[in-house]
N, C-alpha and C positions, 0 to 999 in steps of 0.2 A: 980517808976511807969512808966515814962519817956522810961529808959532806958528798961524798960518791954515790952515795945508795938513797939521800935524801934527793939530791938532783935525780936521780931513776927514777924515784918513785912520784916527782911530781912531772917530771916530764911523762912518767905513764898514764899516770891520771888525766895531765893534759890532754894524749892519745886518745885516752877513756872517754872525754868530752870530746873531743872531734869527732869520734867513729859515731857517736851517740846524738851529734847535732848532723852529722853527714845522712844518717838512719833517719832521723823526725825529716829532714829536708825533701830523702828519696819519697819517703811516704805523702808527706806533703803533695808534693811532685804528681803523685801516682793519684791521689785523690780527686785532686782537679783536676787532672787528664782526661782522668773518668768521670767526673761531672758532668764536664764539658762535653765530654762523647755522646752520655746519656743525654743532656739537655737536648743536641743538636738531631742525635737518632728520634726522639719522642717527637720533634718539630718535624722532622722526614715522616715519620709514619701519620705523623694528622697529616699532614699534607700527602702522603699515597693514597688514604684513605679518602679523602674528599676529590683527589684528580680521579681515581675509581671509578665514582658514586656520578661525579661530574661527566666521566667519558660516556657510564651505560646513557646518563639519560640524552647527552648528545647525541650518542649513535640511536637511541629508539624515537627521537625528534627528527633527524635527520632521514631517518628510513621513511615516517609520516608524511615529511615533506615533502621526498622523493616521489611516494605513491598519490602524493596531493597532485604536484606537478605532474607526474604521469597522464593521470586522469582529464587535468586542466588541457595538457598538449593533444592529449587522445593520443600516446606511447609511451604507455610504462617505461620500458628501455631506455627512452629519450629524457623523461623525469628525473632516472638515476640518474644518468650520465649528466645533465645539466645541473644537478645538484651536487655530485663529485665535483663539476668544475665551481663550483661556488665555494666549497672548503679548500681549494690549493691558495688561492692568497690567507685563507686564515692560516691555516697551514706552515704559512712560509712565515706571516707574521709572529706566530706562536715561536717557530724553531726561532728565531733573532730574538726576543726579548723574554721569552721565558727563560732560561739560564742565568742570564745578568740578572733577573729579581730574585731566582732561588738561590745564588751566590750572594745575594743584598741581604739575603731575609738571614741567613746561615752568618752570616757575620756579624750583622746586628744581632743575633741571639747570643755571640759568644761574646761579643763587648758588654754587652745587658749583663751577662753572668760575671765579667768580671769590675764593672762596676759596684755589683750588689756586694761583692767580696771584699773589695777595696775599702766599701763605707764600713761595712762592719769591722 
């Protein structure tokens, strides 16, 4: 009976250590999760921030242009219009290769973080 309650008690102990290393594991877990999120969100938001900043002063260039070429052709009208048609290949270039670099960049940020994790 002895030997009953001694097996209980270290097999609860034992318990005691699982649940207590299964707990540091989850939190573990949950910490770099969120690291990792906030790394990746901080690298999204500089980058909204400068696509932003990037788009007004394209769009107040591009309306310049517009009005330049207007002027050059002698029809406003025909300035924008040939100037719209000058941004559909960028356009089309942009939608194809911008996603593949912001997928590139977003991935390299999360290996870079778990490198830096790894060395320490």
């Amino acid at each position: 009976m002895a030997e009953e309650t001694k097996e209980e008690t270290s097999f609860e102990r034992l318990l005691q250590k699982v649940l207590k290393h299964l707990e540091t594991r989850w939190e573990y877990y949950s910490l770099t999760t969120t690291e990792k999120i906030s790394g990746a969100a901080a690298m999204l938001t500089g980058i909204a921030i400068i696509a932003v900043f990037s788009l007004i002063i394209l769009f107040f260039l591009s309306i310049g242009f517009a009005v330049w070429l207007g002027d050059y052709l002698g029809n406003r009208a025909g300035g924008f219009a040939l100037a719209a048609l000058i941004f559909v290949p960028i356009a089309i270039v942009a939608y194809m290769k911008v996603p593949a670099l912001v997928r590139a960049k977003i991935i390299q940020n999360i290996l870079e973080d778990d490198d830096t994790q790894n060395k320490g």
